[in-house]
C-alpha positions in Angstrom: -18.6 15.0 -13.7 -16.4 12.5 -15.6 -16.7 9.3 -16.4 -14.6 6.5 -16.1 -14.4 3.1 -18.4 -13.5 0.1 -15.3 -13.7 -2.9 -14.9 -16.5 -4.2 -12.2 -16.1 -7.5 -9.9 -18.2 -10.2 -10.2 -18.4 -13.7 -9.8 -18.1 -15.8 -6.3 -15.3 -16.1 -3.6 -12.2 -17.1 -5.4 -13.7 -17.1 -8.9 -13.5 -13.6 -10.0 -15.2 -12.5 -13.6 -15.2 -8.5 -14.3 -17.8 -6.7 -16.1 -16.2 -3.6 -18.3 -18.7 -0.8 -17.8 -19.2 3.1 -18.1 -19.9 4.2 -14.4 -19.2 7.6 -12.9 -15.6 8.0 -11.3 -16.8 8.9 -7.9 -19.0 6.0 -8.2 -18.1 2.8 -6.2 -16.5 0.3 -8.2 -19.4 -2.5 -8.0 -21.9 0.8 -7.6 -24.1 2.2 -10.7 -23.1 1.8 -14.1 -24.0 3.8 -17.3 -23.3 1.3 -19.4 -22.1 -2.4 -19.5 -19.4 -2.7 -22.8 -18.2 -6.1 -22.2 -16.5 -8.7 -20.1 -13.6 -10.5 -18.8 -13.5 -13.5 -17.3 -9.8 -14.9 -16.3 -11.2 -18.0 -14.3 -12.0 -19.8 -17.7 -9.0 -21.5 -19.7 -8.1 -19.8 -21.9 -8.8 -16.2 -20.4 -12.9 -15.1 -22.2 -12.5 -11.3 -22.9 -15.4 -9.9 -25.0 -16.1 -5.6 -25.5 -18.4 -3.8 -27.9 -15.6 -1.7 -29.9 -18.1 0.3 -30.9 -19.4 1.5 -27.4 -15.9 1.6 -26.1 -14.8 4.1 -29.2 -18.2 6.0 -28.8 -17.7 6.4 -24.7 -13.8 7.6 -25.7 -14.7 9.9 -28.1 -17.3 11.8 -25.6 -14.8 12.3 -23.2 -14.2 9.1 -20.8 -11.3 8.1 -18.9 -10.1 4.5 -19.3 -8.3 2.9 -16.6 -4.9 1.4 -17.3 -6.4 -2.6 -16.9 -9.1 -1.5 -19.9 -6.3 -0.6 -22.1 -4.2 -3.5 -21.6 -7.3 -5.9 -22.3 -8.1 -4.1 -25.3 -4.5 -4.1 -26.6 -3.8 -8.1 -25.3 -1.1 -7.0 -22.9 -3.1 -7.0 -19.5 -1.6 -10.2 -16.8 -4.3 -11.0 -14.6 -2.2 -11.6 -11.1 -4.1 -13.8 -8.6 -4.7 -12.3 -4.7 -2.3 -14.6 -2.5 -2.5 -13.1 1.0 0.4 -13.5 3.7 0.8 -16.3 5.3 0.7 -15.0 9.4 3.1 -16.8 11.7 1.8 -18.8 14.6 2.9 -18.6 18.1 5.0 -22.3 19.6 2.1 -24.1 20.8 -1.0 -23.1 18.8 -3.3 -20.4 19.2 -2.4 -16.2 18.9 -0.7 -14.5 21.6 -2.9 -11.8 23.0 -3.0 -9.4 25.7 -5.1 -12.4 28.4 -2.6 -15.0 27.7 0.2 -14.5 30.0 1.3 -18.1 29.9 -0.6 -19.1 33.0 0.9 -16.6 35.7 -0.6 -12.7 35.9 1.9 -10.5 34.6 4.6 -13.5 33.3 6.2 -12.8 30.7 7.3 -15.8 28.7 8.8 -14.5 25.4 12.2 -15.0 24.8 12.6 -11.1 23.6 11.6 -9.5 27.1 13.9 -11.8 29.1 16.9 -10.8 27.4 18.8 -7.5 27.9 19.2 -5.5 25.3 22.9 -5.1 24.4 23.8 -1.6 24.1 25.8 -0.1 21.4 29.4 1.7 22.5 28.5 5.4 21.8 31.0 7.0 19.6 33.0 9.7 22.5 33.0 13.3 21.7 35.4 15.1 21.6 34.5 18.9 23.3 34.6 21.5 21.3 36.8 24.2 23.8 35.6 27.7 23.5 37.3 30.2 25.1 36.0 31.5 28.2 33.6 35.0 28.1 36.6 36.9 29.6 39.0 35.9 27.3 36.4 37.1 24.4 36.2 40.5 26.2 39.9 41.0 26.4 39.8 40.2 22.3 37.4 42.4 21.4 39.5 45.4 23.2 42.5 44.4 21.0 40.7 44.5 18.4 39.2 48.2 19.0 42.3 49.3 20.1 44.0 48.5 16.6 
């Protein structure tokens, strides 16, 4: 199997601190490690980033993949981006709109969107195609044997 050079989470809610370890690659990301090479912490100012080069060379040389994050720490390039999650709209009044709020009557609809007809697009007219009839095939097809 290979083996992969990742970073592991760890740390609290909203404070994030990695640990850069030697796991296997079907391994879960916080799951068993082989080996523990260093760490990154981007919640400190400045950023603390610490690795054993000579684990890290030894683990490359015997054949392990290094994730794209690992490589940009160790070169100084790597941007640690913050989660933000989306922000999800709130329905006029308060509360979420389910299925059992129907606005106080069974089967009312209150939104704006259902009250209002849909305006229909103009359909672009086609033009028919005219074919001539079946008989009128027949009678070219004996002018053609004919000639």
């Amino acid at each position: 199997m290979s083996v992969t050079i990742r970073l592991a989470r760890v740390g609290r809610k909203n404070l994030p601190a990695y640990k850069i370890v030697v796991a296997q690659t079907r391994d879960k990301r916080n799951g068993r490690a082989l080996d523990v090479i260093g760490h990154y912490n981007p919640s400190m100012n400045p950023e603390s980033f610490n690795i054993d080069k000579e684990k890290y060379e030894e683990w490359k040389k015997k054949g392990a993949l290094v994730t794209d994050a690992v490589e940009k720490l160790i070169k100084g390039e790597y941007k640690y981006v913050p989660y933000e999650p989306k922000k999800v709209a709130k329905k006029e009044g308060g509360g979420w709109a389910g299925p059992e709020d129907k606005g106080g009557e069974e089967g009312a609809n209150t939104s704006k969107e259902s009250t209002e007809t849909p305006k229909e697009q103009p359909k672009p007219e086609e033009k028919p195609t005219e074919e001539p009839k079946p008989e009128e095939k027949k009678e070219e097809n004996k002018e053609d044997k004919k000639e």
